[in-house]
C-alpha positions in Angstrom: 26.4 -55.4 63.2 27.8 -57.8 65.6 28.8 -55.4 68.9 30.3 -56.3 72.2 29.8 -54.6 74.7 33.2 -54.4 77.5 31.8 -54.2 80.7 33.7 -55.8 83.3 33.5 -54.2 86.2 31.0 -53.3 89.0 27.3 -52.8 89.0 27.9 -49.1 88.6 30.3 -50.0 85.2 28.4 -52.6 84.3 24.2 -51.8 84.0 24.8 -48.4 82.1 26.3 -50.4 79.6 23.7 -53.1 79.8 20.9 -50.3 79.3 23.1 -49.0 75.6 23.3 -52.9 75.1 19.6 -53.3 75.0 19.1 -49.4 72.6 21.9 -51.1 70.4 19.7 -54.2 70.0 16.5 -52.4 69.6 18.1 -50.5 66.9 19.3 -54.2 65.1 22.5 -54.8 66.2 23.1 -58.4 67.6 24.6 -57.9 71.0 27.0 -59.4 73.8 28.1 -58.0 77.1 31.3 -59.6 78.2 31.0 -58.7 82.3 31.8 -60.4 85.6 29.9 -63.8 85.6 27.7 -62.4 88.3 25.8 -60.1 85.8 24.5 -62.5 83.5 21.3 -62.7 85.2 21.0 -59.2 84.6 22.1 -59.4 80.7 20.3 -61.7 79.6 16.9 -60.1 81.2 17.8 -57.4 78.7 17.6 -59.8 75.7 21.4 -59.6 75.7 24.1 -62.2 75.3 26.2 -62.8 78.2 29.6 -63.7 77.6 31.4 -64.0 81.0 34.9 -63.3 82.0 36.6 -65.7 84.4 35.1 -64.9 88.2 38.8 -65.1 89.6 39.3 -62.0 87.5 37.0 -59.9 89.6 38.2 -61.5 93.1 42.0 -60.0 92.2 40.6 -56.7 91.9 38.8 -57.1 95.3 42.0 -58.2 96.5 42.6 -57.2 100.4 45.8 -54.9 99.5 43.4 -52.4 97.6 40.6 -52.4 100.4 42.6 -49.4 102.3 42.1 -47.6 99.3 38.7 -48.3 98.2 37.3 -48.1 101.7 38.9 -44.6 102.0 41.2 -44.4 104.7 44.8 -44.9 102.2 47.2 -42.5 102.3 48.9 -41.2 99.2 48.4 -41.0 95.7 51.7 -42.9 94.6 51.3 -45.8 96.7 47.9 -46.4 96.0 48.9 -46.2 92.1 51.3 -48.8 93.1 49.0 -51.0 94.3 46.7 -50.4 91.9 49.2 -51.1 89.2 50.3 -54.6 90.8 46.6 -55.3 90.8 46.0 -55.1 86.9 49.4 -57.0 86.5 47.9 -59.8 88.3 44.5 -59.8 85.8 46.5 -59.1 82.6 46.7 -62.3 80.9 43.3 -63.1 81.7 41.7 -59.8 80.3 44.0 -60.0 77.3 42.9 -64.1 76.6 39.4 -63.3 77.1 39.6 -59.8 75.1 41.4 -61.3 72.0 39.0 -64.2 71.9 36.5 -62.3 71.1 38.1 -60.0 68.4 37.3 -63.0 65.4 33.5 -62.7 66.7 32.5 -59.3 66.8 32.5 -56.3 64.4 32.3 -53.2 66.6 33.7 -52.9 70.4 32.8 -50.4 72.7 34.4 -51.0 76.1 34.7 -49.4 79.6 37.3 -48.1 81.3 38.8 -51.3 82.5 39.0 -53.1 79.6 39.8 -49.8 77.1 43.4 -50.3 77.3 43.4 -54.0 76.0 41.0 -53.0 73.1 43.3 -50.5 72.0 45.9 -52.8 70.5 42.7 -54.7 69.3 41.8 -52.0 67.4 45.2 -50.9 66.2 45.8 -54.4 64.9 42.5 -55.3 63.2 41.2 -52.2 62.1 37.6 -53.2 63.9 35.7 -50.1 64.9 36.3 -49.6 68.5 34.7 -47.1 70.8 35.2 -46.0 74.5 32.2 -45.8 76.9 32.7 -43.6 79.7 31.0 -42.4 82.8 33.2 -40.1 83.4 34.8 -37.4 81.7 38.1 -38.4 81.1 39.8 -36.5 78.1 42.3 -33.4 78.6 40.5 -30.0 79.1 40.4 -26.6 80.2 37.3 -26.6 81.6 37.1 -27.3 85.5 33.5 -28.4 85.2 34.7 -31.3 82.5 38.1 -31.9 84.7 37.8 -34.7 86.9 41.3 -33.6 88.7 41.0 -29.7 87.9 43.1 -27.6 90.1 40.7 -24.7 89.4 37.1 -26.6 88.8 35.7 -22.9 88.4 37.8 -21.8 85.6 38.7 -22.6 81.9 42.1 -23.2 82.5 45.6 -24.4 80.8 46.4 -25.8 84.5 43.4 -27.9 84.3 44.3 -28.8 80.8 47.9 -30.0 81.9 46.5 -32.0 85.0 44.2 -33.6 82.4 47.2 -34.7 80.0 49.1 -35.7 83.1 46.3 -38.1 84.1 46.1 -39.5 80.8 49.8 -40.3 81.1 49.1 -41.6 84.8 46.5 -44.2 83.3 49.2 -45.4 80.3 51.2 -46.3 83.4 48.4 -48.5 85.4 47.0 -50.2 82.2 50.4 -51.1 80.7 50.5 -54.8 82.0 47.2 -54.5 80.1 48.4 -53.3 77.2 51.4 -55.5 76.6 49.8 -58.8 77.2 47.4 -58.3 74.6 49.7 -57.2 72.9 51.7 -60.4 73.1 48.9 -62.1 71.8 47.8 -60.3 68.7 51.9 -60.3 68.0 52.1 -57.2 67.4 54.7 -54.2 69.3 53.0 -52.6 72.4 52.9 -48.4 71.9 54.4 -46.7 74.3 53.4 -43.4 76.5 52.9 -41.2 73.6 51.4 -44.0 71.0 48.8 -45.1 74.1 47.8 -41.6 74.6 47.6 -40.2 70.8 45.6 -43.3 70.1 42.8 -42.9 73.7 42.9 -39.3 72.4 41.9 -40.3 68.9 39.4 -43.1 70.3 35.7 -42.0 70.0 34.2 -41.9 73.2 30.9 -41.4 74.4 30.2 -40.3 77.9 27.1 -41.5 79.6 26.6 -38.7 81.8 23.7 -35.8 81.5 25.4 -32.7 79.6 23.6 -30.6 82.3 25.8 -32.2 85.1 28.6 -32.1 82.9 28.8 -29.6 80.0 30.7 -30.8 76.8 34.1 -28.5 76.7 34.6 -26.6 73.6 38.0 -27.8 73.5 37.6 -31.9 73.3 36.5 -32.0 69.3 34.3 -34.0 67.7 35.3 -37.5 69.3 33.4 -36.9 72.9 30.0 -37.1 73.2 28.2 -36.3 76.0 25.0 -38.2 75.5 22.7 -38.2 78.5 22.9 -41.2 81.1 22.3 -44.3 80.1 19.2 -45.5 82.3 17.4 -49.2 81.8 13.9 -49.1 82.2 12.5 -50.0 85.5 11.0 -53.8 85.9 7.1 -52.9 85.8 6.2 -55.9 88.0 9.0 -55.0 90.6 7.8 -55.8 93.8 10.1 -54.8 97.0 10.5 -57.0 99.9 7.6 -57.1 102.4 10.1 -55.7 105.0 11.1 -53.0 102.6 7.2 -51.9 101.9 6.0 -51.9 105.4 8.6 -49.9 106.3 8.2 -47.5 103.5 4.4 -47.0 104.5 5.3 -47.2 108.6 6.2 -43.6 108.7 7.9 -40.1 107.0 10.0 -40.7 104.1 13.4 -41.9 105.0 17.3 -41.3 104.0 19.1 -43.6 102.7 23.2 -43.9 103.3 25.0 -46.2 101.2 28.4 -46.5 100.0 27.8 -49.4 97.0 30.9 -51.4 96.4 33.2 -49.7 98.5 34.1 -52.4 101.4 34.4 -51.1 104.9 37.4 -52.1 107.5 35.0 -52.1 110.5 31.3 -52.5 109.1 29.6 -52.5 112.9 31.5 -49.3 113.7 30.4 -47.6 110.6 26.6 -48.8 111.0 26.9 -47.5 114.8 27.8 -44.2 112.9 25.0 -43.9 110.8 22.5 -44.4 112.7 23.5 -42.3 115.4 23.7 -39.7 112.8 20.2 -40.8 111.7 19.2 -40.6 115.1 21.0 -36.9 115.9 19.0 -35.6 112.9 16.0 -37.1 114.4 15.2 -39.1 110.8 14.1 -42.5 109.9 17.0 -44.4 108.0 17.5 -47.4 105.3 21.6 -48.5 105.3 23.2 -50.8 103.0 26.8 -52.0 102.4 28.9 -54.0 100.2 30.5 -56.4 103.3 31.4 -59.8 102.1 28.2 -61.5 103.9 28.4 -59.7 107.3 25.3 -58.1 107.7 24.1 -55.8 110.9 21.6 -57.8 113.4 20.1 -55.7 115.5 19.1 -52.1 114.7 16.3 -49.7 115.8 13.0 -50.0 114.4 13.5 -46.5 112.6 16.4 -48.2 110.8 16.0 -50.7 108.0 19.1 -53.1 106.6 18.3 -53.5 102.5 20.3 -55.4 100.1 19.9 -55.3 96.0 17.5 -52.9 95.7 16.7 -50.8 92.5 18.0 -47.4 93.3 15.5 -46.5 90.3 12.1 -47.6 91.9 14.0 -46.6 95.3 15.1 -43.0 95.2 11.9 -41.1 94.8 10.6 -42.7 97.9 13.3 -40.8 99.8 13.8 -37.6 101.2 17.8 -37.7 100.4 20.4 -40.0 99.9 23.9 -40.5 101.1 26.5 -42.4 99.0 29.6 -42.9 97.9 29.7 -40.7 95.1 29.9 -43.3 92.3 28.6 -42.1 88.7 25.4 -43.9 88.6 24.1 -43.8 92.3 25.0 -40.0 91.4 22.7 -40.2 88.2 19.8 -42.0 90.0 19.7 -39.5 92.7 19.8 -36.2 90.3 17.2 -37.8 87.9 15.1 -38.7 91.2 15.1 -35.1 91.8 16.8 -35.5 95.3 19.7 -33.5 97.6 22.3 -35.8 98.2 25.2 -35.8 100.1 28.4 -37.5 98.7 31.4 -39.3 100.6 34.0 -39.8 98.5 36.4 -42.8 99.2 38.6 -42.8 96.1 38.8 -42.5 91.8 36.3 -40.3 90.1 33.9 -40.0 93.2 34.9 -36.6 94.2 34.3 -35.1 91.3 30.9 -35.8 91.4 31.2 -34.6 94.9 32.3 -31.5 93.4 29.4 -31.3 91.1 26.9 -31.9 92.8 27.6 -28.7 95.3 28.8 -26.3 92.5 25.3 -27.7 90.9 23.6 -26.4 94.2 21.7 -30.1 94.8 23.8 -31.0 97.9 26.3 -30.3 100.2 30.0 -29.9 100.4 31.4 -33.7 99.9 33.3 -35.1 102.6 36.0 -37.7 102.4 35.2 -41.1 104.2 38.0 -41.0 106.5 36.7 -37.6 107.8 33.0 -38.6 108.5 31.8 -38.3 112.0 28.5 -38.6 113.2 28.1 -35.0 113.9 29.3 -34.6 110.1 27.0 -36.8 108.6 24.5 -35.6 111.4 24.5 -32.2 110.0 24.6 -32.9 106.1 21.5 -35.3 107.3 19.5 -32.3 108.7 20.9 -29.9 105.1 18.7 -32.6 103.3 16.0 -33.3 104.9 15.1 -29.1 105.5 17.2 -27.3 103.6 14.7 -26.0 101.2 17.1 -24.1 98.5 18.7 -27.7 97.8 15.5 -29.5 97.5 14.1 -27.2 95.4 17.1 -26.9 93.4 17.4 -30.9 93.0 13.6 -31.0 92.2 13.6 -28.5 89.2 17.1 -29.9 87.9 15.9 -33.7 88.2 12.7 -32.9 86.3 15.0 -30.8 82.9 17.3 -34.0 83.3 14.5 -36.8 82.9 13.6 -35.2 79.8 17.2 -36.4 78.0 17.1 -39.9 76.2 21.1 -40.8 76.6 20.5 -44.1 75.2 19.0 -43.3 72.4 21.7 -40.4 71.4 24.1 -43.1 72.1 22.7 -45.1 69.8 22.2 -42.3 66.6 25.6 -41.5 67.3 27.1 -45.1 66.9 24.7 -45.4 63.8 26.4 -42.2 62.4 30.0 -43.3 62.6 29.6 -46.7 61.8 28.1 -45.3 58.5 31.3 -42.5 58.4 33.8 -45.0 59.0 36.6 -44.7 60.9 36.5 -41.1 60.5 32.4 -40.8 61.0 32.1 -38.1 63.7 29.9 -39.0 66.7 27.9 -35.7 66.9 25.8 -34.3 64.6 
């Protein structure tokens, strides 16, 4: 089968669904991964074909409007929608061009969550098997430990299932622009509210997230799968920058704080705060940041600046990490076996917040716009000697390494691309 792989998005959305790319291929499929142009390096090392979106695409989305929102300190959950919604408008016609290019090229699709909405008329129109890749759980449910927004995370709940439903009507509204300019170009009528969420509800989905972290809910059916993460095997001949390894062997096992692509409004301020946090917990430090070239000159010798690392090779050479709470620093850092301390800034990141302290593997997560030194000062010290949470995160990484996501992604596509379009994903 001839599968494409929707990917667009960043390196958190985009190299779990490189790693499926390179099971589907082993398993015989010929594959392409349509992504930012800055991943095709990364594609085609996994004996992938890269088949780019346009660049500008990915600059819109990184537009200045969104950064109070992505760098946490926004206010409001309607004028961030807003913003976010004016955002996609601006990308529509070039997701939907590049999307319905594609559609005469491929047999199966399988996209991510920015693209899903312009690959649902796709599928609607040309009957081509489509899928949903998620990293996070995103279907209606009772179950707070499956609810990404539940009111009452500890409970099965019909609150939590109504939040979830409201959600999924939230997301018809952002992805509309989406929706209807692909629309335009297959000729067909765009659904609306009801038709966009019957048909995501309908969509099968698998979920690239450790059923350990997040257990399926009885009450999703037989079109979620929650697979296991999907991890790419480590480079072999990986060899870190001298800086990196002397610093590594210099002294005690370090923390690192990192909040991945979130952008920052004052990058020198928040450096200052980490490492007088780092310093307050008397610990040795690595920081890293996502700042549009701007990079921090001078810094103590127990600090280290690092850039485009692998959090794979990196992680169990720490003694905790601090991040941002995206799904697959989140993954790395449970499968490494390590506490971790989560700062949420804005989307799906505080649920995994939320996780990881009902899960016992880290503290209380606290939102970017309310970290202090003294804050991150203290979760600092709760990972580095807190023994219950190490231990914890230890025996919990070790049970998680032993699941294979990729490969029960894989089985599962095999077993509804032989059912059909009403093949069930799990067994």
């Amino acid at each position: 089968m001839r599968i494409c792989l929707l990917a667009w998005g960043s390196r958190g959305d985009v190299q779990p669904l490189v790693a499926l790319g390179r099971g589907l291929s082993g398993a015989g499929h010929q594959v392409t991964v349509a992504a930012d142009p800055s991943f095709d390096p990364m594609i085609s090392a996994a004996g992938l074909t890269a088949d780019p979106f346009d660049a500008e695409l990915g600059e819109r989305l990184r537009a200045p409007q969104l950064q109070g929102f992505r760098d946490g300190s926004g206010k409001g959950g309607r004028q961030a929608l807003a913003r976010w919604r004016d955002a996609f408008r601006n990308v529509a016609p070039g997701i939907a061009d590049h999307v319905t290019a594609l559609v005469d090229q491929h047999d199966v699709f399988v996209s991510g969550v920015i693209t899903f909405g312009a690959m649902l008329p796709v599928a609607r129109a040309t009957g081509k098997p489509h899928l949903a890749a998620a990293l996070t759980p995103s279907h209606p449910t009772r179950s707070g430990t499956a609810g990404v927004m539940a009111p009452r995370p500890a409970a099965d709940s019909v609150l939590n299932l109504a939040v979830g439903w409201a959600a999924l009507m939230g997301s018809s509204s952002l992805t509309r622009p989406v929706v209807r300019a692909t629309c335009e170009r297959l000729g067909v009528a765009p659904p609306g509210t009801r038709g966009f969420v019957r048909q995501s509800w309908r969509t099968p989905t698998l979920l690239g997230a450790s059923p350990r972290v997040v257990p399926p809910p009885r009450d999703v059916g037989q079109r979620v799968l929650t697979t296991g993460y999907w991890i790419d095997p480590l480079d072999p001949g990986y060899v870190p920058p001298p800086p990196l390894a002397d610093f590594l062997a210099s002294g005690p096992a370090p923390v690192h704080i990192g909040f991945g692509s979130m952008p920052s409004a004052d990058p020198a301020a928040l450096v200052e705060l980490m490492v007088a946090a780092l310093h307050r917990a008397g610990l040795r430090g690595l920081v890293s940041g996502n700042w549009r070239g701007w990079r921090p000159e001078h810094l103590p010798d127990d600090v280290l600046f690092v850039e485009d690392v692998p959090h794979e090779w990196l992680f169990p050479r720490l003694i905790g990490v601090v991040h941002h709470g995206g799904a697959g620093t989140t993954a790395t850092a449970i499968r490494a076996g390590l506490p971790q301390f989560i700062v949420p800034h804005f989307g799906d990141q505080g649920f995994w917040g939320r996780r990881v302290r009902e899960l016992g593997i880290g503290p209380a997560p606290l939102r970017r716009r309310e970290l202090t030194a003294d804050r991150l000062a203290a979760a600092l010290d709760r990972l580095a000697h807190d023994d219950a949470p190490r231990g914890r995160a230890a025996a919990f990484g070790a049970a998680v390494r032993t699941e294979d996501g990729v490969r029960t992604a894989v089985e599962a596509v095999g077993r509804l691309l032989d059912g059909g379009s009403s093949g069930r994903l799990s067994r």
